[in-house]
C-alpha positions, 0 to 999 in steps of 0.5 A, spaced: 481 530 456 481 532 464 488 531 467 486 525 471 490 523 478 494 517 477 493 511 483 498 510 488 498 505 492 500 506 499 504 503 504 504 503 511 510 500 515 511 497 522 514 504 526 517 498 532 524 498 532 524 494 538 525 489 534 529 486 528 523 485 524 520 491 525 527 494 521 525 489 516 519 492 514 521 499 513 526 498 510 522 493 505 518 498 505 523 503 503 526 499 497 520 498 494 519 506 494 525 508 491 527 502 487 522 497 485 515 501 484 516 508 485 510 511 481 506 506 483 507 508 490 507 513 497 508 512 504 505 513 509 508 515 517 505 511 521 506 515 527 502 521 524 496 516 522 495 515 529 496 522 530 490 523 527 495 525 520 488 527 516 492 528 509 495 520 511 488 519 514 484 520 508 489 517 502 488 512 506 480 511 506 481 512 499 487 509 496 488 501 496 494 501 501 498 495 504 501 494 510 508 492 513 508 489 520 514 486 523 510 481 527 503 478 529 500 484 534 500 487 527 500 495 529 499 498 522 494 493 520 490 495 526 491 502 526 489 502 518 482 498 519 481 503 525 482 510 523 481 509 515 480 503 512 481 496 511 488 495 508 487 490 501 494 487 504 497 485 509 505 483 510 508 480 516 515 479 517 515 474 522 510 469 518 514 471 511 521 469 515 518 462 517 514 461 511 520 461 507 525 458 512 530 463 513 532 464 520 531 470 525 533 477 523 538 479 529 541 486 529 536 493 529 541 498 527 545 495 523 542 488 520 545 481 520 545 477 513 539 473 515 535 481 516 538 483 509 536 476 506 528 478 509 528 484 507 530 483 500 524 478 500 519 482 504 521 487 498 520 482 493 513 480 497 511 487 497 512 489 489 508 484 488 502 485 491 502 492 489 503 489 481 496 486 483 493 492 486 495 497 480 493 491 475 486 490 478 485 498 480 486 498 472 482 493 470 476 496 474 477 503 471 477 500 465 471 497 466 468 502 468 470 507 463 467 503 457 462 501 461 460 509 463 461 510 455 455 505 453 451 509 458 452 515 455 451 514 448 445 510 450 443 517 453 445 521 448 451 526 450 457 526 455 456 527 463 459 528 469 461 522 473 458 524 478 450 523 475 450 531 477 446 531 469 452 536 468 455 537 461 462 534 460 
């Protein structure tokens, strides 16, 4: 069997760091890359996209991301859609903070406790939605790999995926 690509999903942080929450959101951002789903997950440099980054660019016109913003001028959101496609996600700090009832962020060096509580949650959040985006590109490749396998028994042989009418 052909070694097939494992799915990532990427994320797309905030890159302002005039605010607290934009802090937030990398470092959220960071954890879930490092700790809490490193194989399921790749970053992509915000400042590169929009530098017209084409490797960025295209993973993210062909891979689920989700995007970290840390407030409502969504500028990762945004820009995704723009030069690539529609995130399947999209967190913002600021309305995660007040839905949950925590105070505001202070501190863009070094965070207060109240930026430390958000970026725990932010993590949390975002490992979350990514278990929903593995679970679902899972459950879609599996569909479409019995369904592809009871069309080629129907016709009778293996092809390739891409209805080239080449032998497998």
């Amino acid at each position: 069997m052909p070694d097939v690509p494992e799915r990532k999903v990427g994320i797309i942080a905030c890159s302002g760091e005039e605010l607290a929450e934009g802090t937030v959101s990398r470092l959220a951002a960071l954890r879930v890359l490092d700790s809490l789903r490193p194989h399921d997950t790749v970053t992509i440099c915000l400042p590169l996209f929009l530098a017209g980054g084409p490797d960025d660019r295209t993973f993210a016109r062909h891979h689920p991301t989700i995007t970290v913003d840390g407030c409502d001028l969504r500028c990762a959101a945004r820009a995704t859609e723009m030069y690539s496609n529609k995130p399947v996600h999209s967190l913002v700090v600021s309305e995660l903070v007040a839905e949950q009832g925590l105070r505001k962020p202070g501190g863009r060096r070094q965070l207060n406790e109240a930026g430390r509580q958000a970026v725990e949650l932010t993590a949390e959040r975002l490992a979350a939605l990514v278990d929903t985006v593995i679970s679902k590109e899972t459950h879609v490749s599996d569909t479409a790999r019995v369904a592809g396998a009871s069309a080629r028994r129907k016709k009778g042989g293996d092809s390739c995926s891409c209805r080239s009418g080449s032998a497998v």
